[in-house]
NUTOR-932056 format. One record per atom (N, C-alpha, C): atom name; x negated, y negated, z; residue in one letter. Coordinates in nm, 3 decimals, always signed. Layout:
[r 'CA' [X Y Z] 'A'],
...
***
This chain:
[r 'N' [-10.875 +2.426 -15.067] 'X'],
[r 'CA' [-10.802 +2.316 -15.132] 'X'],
[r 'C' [-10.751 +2.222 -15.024] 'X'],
[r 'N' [-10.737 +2.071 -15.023] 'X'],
[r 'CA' [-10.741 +1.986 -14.942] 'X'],
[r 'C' [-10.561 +1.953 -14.995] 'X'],
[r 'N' [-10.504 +1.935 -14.844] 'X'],
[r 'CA' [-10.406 +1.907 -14.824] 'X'],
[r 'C' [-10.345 +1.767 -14.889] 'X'],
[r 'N' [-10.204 +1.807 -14.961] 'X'],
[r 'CA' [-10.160 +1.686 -15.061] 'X'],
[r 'C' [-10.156 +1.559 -14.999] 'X'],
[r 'N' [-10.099 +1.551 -14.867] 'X'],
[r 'CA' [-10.091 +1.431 -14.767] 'X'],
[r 'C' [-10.237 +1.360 -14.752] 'X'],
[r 'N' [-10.314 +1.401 -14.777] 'X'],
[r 'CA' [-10.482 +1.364 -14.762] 'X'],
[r 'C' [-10.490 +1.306 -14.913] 'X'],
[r 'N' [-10.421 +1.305 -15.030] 'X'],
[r 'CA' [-10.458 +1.250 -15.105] 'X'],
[r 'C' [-10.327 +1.119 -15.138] 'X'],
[r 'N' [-10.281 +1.103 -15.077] 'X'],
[r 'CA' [-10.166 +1.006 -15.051] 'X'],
[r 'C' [-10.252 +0.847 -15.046] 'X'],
[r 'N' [-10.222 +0.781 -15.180] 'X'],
[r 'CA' [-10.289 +0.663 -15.115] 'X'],
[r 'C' [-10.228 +0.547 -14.995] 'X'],
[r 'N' [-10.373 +0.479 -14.944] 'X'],
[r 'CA' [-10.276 +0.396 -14.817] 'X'],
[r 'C' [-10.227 +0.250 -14.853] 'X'],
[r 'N' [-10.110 +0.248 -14.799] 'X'],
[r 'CA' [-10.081 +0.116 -14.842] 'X'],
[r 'C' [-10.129 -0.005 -14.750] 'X'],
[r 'N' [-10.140 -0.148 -14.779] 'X'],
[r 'CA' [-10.200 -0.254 -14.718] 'X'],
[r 'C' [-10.141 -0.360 -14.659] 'X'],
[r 'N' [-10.028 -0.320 -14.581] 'X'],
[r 'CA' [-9.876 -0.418 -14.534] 'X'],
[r 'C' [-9.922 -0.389 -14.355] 'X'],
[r 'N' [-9.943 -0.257 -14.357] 'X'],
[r 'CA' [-9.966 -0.256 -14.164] 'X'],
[r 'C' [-10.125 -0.261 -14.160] 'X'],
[r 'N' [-10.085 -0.354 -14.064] 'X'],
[r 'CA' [-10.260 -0.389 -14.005] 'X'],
[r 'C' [-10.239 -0.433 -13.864] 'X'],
[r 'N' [-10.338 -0.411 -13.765] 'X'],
[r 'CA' [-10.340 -0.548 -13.637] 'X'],
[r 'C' [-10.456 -0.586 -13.674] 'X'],
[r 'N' [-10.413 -0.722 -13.585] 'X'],
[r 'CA' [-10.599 -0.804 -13.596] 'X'],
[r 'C' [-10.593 -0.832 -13.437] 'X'],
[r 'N' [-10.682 -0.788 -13.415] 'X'],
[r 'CA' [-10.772 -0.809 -13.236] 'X'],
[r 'C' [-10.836 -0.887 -13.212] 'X'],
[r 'N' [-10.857 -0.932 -13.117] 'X'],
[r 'CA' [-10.997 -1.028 -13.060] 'X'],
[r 'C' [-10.943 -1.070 -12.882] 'X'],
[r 'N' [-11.047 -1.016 -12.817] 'X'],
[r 'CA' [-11.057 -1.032 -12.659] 'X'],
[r 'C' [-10.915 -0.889 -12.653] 'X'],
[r 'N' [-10.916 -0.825 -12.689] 'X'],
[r 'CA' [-10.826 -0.721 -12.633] 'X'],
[r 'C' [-10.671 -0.738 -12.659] 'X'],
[r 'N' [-10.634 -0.850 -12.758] 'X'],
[r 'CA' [-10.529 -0.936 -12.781] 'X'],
[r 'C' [-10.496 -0.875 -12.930] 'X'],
[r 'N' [-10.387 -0.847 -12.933] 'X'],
[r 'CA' [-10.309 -0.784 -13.077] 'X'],
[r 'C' [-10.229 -0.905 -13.143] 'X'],
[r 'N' [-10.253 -0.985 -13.271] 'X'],
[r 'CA' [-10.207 -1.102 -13.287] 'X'],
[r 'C' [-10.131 -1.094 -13.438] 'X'],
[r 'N' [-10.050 -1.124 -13.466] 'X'],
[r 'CA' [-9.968 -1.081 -13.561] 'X'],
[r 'C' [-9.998 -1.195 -13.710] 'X'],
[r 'N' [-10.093 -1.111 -13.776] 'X'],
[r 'CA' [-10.136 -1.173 -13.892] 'X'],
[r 'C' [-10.021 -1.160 -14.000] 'X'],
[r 'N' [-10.006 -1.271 -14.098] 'X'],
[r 'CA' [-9.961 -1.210 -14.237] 'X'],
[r 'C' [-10.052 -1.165 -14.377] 'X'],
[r 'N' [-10.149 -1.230 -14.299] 'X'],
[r 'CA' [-10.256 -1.204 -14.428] 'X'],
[r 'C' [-10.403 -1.172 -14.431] 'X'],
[r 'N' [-10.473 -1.120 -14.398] 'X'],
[r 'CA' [-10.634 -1.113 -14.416] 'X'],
[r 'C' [-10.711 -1.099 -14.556] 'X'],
[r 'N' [-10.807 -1.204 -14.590] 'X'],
[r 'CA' [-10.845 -1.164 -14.690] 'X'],
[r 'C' [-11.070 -1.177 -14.642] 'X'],
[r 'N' [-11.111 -1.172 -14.752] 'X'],
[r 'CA' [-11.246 -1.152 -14.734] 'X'],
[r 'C' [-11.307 -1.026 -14.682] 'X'],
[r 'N' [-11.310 -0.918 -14.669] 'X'],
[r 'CA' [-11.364 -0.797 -14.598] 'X'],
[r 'C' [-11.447 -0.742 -14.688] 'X'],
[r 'N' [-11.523 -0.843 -14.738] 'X'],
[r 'CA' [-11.660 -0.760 -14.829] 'X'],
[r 'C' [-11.757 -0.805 -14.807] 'X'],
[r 'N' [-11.874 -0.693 -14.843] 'X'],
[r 'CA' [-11.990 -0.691 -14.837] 'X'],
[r 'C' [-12.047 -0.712 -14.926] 'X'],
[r 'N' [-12.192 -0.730 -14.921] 'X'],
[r 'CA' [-12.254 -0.784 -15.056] 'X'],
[r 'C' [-12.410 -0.745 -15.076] 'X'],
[r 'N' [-12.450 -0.718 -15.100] 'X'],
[r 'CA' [-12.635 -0.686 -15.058] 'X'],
[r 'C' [-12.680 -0.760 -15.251] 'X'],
[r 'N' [-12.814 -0.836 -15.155] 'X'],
[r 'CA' [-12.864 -0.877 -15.311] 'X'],
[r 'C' [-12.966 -0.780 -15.372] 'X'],
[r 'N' [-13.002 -0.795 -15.461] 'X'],
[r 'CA' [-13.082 -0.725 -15.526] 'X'],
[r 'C' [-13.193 -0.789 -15.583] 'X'],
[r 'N' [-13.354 -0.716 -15.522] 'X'],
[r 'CA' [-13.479 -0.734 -15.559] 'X'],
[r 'C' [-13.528 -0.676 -15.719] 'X'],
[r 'N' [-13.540 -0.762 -15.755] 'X'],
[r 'CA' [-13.620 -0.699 -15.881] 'X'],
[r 'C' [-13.787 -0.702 -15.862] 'X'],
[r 'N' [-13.876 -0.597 -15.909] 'X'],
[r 'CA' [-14.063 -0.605 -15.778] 'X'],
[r 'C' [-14.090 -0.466 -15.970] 'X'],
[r 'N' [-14.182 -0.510 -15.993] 'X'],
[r 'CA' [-14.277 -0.448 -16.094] 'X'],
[r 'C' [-14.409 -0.492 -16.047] 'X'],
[r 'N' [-14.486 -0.345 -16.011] 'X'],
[r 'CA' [-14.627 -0.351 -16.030] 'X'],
[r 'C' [-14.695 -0.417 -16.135] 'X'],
[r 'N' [-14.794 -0.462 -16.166] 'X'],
[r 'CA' [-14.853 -0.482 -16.266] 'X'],
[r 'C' [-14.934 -0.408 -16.333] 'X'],
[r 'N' [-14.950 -0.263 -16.268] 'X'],
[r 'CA' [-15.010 -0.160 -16.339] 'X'],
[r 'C' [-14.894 -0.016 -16.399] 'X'],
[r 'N' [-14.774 -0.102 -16.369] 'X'],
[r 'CA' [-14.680 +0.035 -16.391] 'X'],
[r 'C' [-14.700 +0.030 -16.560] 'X'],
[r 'N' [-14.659 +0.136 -16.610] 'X'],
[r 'CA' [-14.722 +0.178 -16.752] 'X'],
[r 'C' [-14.578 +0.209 -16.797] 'X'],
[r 'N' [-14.462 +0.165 -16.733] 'X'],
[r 'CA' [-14.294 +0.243 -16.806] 'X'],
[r 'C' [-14.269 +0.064 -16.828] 'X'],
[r 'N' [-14.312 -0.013 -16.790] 'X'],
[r 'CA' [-14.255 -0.156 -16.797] 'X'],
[r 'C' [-14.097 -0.199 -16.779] 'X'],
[r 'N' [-14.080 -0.167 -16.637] 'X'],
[r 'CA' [-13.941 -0.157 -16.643] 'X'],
[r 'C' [-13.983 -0.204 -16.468] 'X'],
[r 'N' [-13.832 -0.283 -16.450] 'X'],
[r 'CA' [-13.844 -0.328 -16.313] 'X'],
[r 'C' [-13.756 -0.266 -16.203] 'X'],
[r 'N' [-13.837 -0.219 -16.097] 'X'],
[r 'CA' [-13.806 -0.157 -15.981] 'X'],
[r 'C' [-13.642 -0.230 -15.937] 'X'],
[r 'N' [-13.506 -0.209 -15.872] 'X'],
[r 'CA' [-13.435 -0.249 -15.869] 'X'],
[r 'C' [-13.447 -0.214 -15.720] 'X'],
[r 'N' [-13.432 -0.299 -15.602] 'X'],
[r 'CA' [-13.445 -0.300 -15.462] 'X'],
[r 'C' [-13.329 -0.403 -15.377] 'X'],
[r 'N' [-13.302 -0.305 -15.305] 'X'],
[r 'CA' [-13.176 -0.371 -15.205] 'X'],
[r 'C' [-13.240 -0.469 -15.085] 'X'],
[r 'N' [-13.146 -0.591 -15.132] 'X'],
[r 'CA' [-13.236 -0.748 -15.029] 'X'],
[r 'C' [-13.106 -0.748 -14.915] 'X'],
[r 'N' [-13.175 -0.863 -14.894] 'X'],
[r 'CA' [-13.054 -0.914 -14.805] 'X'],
[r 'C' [-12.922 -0.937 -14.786] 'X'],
[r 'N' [-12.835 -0.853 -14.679] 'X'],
[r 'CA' [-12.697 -0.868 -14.672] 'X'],
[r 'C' [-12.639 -0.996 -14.728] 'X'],
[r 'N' [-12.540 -0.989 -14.768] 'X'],
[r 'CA' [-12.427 -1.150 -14.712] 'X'],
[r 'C' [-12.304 -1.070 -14.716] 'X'],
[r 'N' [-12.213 -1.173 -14.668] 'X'],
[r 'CA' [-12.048 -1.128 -14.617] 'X'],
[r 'C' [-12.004 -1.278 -14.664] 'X'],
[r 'N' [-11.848 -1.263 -14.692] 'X'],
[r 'CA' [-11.784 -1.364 -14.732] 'X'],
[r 'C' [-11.708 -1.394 -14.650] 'X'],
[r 'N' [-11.658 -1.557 -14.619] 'X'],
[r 'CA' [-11.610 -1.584 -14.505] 'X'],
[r 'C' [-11.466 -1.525 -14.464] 'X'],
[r 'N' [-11.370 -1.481 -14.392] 'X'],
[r 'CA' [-11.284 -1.402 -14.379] 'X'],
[r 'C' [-11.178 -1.515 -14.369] 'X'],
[r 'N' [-11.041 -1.450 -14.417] 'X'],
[r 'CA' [-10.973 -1.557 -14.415] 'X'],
[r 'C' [-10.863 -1.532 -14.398] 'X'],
[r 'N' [-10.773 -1.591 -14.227] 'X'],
[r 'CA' [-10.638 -1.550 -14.177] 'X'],
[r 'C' [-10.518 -1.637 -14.203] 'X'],
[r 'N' [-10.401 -1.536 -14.215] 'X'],
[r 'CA' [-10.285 -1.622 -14.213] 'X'],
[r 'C' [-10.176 -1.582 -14.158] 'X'],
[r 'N' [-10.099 -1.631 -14.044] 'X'],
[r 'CA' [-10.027 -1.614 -13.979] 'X'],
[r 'C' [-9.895 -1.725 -13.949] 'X'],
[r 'N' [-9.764 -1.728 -13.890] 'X'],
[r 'CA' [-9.716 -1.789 -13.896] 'X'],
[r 'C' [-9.729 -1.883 -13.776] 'X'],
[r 'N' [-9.661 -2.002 -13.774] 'X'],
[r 'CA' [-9.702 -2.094 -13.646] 'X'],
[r 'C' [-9.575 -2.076 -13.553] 'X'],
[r 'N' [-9.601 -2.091 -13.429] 'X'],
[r 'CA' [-9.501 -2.078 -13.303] 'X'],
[r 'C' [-9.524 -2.162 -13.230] 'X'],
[r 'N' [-9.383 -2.200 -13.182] 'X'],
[r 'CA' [-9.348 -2.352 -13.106] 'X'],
[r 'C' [-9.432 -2.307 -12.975] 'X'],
[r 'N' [-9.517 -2.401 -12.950] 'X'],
[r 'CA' [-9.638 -2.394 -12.854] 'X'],
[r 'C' [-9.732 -2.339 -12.867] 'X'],
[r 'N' [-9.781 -2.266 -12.965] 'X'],
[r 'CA' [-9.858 -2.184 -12.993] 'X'],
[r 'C' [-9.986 -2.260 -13.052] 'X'],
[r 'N' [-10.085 -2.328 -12.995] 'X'],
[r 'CA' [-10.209 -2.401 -12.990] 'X'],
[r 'C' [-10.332 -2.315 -13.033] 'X'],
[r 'N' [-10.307 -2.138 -12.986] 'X'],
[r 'CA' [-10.467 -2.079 -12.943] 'X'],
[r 'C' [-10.561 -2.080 -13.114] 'X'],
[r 'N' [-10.512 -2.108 -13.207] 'X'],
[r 'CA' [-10.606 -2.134 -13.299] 'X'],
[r 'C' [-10.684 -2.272 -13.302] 'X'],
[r 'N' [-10.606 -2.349 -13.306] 'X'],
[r 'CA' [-10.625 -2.483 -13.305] 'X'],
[r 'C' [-10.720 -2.515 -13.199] 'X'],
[r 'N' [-10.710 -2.423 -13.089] 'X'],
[r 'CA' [-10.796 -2.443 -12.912] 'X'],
[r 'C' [-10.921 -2.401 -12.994] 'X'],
[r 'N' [-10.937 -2.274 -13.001] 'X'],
[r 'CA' [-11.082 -2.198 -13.053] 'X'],
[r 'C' [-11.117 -2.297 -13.144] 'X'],
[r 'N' [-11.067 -2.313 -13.260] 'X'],
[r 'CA' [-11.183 -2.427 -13.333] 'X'],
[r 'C' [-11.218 -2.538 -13.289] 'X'],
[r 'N' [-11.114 -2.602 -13.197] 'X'],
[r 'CA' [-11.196 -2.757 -13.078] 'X'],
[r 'C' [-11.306 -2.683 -13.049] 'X'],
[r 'N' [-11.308 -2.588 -12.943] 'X'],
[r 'CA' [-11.381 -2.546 -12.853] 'X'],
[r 'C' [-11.495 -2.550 -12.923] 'X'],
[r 'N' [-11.474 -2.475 -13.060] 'X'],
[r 'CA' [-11.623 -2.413 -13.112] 'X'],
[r 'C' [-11.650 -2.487 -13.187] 'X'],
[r 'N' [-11.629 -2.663 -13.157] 'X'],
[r 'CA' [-11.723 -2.737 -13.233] 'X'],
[r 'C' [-11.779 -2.903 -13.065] 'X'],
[r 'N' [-11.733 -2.818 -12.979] 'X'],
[r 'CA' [-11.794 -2.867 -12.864] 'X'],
[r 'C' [-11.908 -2.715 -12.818] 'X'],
[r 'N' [-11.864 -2.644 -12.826] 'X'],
[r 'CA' [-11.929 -2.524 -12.782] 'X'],
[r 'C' [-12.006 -2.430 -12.855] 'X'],
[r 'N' [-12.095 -2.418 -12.946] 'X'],
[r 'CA' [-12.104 -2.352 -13.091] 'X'],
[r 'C' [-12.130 -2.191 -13.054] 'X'],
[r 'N' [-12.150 -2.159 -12.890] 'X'],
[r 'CA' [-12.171 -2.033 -12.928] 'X'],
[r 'C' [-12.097 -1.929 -12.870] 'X'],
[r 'N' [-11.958 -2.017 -12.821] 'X'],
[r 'CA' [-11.861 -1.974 -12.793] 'X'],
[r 'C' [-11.751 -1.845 -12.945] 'X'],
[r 'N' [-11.830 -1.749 -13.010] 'X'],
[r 'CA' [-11.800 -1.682 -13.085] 'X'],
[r 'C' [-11.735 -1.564 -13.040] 'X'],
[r 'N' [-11.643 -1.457 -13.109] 'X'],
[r 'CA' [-11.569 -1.356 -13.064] 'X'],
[r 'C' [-11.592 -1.244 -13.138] 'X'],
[r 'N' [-11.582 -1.118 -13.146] 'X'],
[r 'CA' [-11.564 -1.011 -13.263] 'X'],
[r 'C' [-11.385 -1.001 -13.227] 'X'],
[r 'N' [-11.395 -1.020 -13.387] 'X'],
[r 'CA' [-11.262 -0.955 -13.419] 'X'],
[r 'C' [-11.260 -0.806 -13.519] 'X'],
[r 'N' [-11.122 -0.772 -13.469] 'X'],
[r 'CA' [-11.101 -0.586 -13.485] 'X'],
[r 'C' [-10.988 -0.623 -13.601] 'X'],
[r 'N' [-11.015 -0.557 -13.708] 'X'],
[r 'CA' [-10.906 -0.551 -13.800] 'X'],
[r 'C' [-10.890 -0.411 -13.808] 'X'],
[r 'N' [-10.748 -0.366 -13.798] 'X'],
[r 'CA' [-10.703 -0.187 -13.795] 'X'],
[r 'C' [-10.598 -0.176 -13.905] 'X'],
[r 'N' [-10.673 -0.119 -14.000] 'X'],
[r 'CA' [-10.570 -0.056 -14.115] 'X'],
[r 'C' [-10.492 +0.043 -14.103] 'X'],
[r 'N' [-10.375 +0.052 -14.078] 'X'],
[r 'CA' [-10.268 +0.180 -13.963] 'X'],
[r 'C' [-10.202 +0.249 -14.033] 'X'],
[r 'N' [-10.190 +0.408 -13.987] 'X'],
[r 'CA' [-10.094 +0.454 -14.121] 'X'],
[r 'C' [-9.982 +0.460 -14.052] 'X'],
[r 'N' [-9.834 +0.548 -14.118] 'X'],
[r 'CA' [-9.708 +0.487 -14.087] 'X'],
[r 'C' [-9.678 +0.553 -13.906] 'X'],
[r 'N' [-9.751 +0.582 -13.832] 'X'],
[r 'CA' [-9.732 +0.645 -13.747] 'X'],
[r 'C' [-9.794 +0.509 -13.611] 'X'],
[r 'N' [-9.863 +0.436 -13.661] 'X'],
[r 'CA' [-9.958 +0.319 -13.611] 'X'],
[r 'C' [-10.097 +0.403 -13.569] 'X'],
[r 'N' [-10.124 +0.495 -13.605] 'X'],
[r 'CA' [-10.291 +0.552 -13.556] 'X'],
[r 'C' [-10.362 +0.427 -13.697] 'X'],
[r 'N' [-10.496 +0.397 -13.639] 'X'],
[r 'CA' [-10.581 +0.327 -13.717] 'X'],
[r 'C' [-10.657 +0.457 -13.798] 'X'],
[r 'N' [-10.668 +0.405 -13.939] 'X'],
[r 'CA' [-10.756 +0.465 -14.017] 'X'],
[r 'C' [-10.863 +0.404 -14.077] 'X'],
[r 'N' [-10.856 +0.300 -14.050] 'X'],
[r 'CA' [-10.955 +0.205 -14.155] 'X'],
[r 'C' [-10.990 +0.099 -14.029] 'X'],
[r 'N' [-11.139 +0.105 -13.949] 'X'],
[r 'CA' [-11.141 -0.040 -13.879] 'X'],
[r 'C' [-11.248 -0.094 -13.961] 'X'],
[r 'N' [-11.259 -0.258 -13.926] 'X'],
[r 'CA' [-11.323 -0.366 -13.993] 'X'],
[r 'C' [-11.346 -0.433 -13.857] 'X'],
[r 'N' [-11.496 -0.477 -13.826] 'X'],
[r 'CA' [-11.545 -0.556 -13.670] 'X'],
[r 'C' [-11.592 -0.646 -13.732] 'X'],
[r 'N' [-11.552 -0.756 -13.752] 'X'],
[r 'CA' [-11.625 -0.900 -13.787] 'X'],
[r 'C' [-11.669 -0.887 -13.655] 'X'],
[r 'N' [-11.884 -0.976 -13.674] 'X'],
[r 'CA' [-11.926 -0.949 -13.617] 'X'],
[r 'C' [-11.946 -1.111 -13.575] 'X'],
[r 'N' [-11.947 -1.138 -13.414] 'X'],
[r 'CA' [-11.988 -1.290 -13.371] 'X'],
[r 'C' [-11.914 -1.410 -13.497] 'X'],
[r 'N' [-11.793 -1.374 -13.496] 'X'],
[r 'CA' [-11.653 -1.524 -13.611] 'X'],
[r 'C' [-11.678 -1.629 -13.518] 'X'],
[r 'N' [-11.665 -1.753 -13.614] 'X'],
[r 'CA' [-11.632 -1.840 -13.541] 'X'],
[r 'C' [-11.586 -1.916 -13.651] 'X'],
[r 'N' [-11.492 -2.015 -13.590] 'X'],
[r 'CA' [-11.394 -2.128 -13.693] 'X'],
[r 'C' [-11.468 -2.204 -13.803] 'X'],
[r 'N' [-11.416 -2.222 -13.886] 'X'],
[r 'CA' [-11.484 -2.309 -14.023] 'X'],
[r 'C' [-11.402 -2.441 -14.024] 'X'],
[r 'N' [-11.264 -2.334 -14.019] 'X'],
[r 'CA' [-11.180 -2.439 -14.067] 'X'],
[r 'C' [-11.016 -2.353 -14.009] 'X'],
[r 'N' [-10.971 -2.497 -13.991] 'X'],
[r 'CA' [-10.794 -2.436 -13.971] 'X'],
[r 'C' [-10.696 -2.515 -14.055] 'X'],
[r 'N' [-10.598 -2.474 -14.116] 'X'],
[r 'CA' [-10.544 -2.572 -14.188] 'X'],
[r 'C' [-10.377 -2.516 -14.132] 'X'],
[r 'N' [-10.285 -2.633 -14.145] 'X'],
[r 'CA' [-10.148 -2.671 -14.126] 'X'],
[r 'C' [-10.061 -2.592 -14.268] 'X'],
[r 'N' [-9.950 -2.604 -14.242] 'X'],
[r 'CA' [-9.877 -2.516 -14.363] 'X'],
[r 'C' [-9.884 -2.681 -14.471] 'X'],
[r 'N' [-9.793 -2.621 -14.574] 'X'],
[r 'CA' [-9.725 -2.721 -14.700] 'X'],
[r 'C' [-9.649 -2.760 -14.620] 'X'],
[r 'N' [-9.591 -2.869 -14.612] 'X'],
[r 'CA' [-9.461 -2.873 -14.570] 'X'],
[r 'C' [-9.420 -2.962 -14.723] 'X'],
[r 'N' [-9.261 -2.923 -14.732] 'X'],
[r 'CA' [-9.167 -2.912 -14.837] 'X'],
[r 'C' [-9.021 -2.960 -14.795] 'X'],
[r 'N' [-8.963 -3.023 -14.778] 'X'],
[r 'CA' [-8.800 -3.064 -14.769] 'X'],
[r 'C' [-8.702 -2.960 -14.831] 'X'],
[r 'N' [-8.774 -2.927 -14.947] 'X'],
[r 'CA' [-8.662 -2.801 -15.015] 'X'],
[r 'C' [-8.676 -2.678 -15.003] 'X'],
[r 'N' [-8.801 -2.696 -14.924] 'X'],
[r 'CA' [-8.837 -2.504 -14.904] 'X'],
[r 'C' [-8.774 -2.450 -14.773] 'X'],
[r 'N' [-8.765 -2.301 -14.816] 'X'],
[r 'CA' [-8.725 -2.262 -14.656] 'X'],
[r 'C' [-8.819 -2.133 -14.619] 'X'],
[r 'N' [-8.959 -2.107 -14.663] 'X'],
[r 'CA' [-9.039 -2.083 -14.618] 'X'],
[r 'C' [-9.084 -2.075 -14.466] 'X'],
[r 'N' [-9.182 -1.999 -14.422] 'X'],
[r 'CA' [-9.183 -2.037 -14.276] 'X'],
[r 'C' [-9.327 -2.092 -14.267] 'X'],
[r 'N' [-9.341 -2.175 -14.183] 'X'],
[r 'CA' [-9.457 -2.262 -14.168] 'X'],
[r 'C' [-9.573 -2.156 -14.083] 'X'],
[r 'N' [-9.675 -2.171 -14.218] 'X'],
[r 'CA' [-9.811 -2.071 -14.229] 'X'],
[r 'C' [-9.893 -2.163 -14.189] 'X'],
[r 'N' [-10.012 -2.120 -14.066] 'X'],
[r 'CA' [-10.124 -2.147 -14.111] 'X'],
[r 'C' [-10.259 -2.064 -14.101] 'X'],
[r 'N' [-10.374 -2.123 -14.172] 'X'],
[r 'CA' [-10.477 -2.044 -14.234] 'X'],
[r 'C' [-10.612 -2.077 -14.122] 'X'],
[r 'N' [-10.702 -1.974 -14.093] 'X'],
[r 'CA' [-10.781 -2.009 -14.037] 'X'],
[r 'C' [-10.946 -1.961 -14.063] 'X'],
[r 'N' [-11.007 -2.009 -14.097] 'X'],
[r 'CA' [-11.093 -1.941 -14.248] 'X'],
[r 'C' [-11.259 -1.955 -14.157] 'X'],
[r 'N' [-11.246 -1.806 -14.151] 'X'],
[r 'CA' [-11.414 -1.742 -14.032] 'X'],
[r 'C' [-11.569 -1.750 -14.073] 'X'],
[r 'N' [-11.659 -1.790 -14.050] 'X'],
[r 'CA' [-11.795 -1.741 -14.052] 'X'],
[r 'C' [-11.780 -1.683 -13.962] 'X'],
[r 'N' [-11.883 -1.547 -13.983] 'X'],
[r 'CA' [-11.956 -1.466 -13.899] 'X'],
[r 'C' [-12.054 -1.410 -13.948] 'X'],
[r 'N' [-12.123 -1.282 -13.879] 'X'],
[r 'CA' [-12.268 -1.253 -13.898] 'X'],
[r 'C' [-12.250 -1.098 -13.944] 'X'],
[r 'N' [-12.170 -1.112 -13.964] 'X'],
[r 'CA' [-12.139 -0.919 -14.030] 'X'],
[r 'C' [-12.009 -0.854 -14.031] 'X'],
[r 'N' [-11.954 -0.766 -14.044] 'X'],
[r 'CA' [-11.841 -0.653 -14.059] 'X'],
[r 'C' [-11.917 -0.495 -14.105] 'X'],
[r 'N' [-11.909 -0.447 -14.001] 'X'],
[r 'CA' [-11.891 -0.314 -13.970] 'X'],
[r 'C' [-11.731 -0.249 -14.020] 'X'],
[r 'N' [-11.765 -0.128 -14.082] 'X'],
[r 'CA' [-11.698 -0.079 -14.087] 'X'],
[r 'C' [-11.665 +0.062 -14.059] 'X'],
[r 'N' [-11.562 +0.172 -13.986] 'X'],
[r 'CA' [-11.553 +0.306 -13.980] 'X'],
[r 'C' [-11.418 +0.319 -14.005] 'X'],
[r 'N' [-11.424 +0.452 -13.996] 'X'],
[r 'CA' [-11.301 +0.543 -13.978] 'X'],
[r 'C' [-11.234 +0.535 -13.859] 'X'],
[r 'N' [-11.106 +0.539 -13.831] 'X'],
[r 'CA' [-11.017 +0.472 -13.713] 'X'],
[r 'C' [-11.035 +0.627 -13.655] 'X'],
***
């Protein structure tokens, strides 16, 4: 019989997100799915008349960060200049799903990201929110294991 703590589900509040060896303090990640299409292929001599169902080509959906902004704090804003003077200036980023101890249990490797897009917070006169912004990835895959 498997230990009760092993069936404990995990919650989705602690995470780091990595890239170049750098631990960067996200508030939000979204996109971490996969997708495979599906072939439909019937012989023309099959005699059940029913169509073969076959796994096509990957896709991934673009990943999408949110973090808060800090007085001087440029390095998002730098990477997407760069990587639209530079296009193959790309990074893997490490997403680590952590349990309450900080060991990783869940990693996610976006594979070769690079910037789409960066966007600025709302700004609001009556809000007292803290000024977010979003920075929304292509890449060429996500791997996933056990931490």
């Amino acid at each position: 019989m498997s230990d009760a703590t092993e069936l404990w589900p995990i919650p989705k509040f602690h995470f780091t997100v990595q890239w170049e060896g750098v631990n960067l303090g996200f508030q939000e990640v979204s996109g971490l799915k996969l997708t495979t299409d599906m072939i439909e292929y019937r012989t023309g001599n099959d005699p059940t008349f029913i169509k073969q169902r076959i796994p096509g080509l990957k896709k991934f959906e673009n990943v999408t960060l949110k973090k808060a902004m800090f007085k001087n704090d440029t390095a998002l804003y730098d990477w997407y200049a760069d990587v639209q003077k530079n296009p193959e200036r790309r990074k893997d980023i490490t997403i680590q799903l952590l349990d309450e101890k900080g060991a990783p249990l869940m990693v996610w490797t976006i594979v070769k990201a690079f910037p789409l897009s960066i966007s600025g917070p709302d700004l609001n006169s009556t809000g007292n929110e803290l000024a977010v912004e979003t920075l929304e990835l292509a890449h060429e895959g996500i791997t996933m294991a056990k931490g």
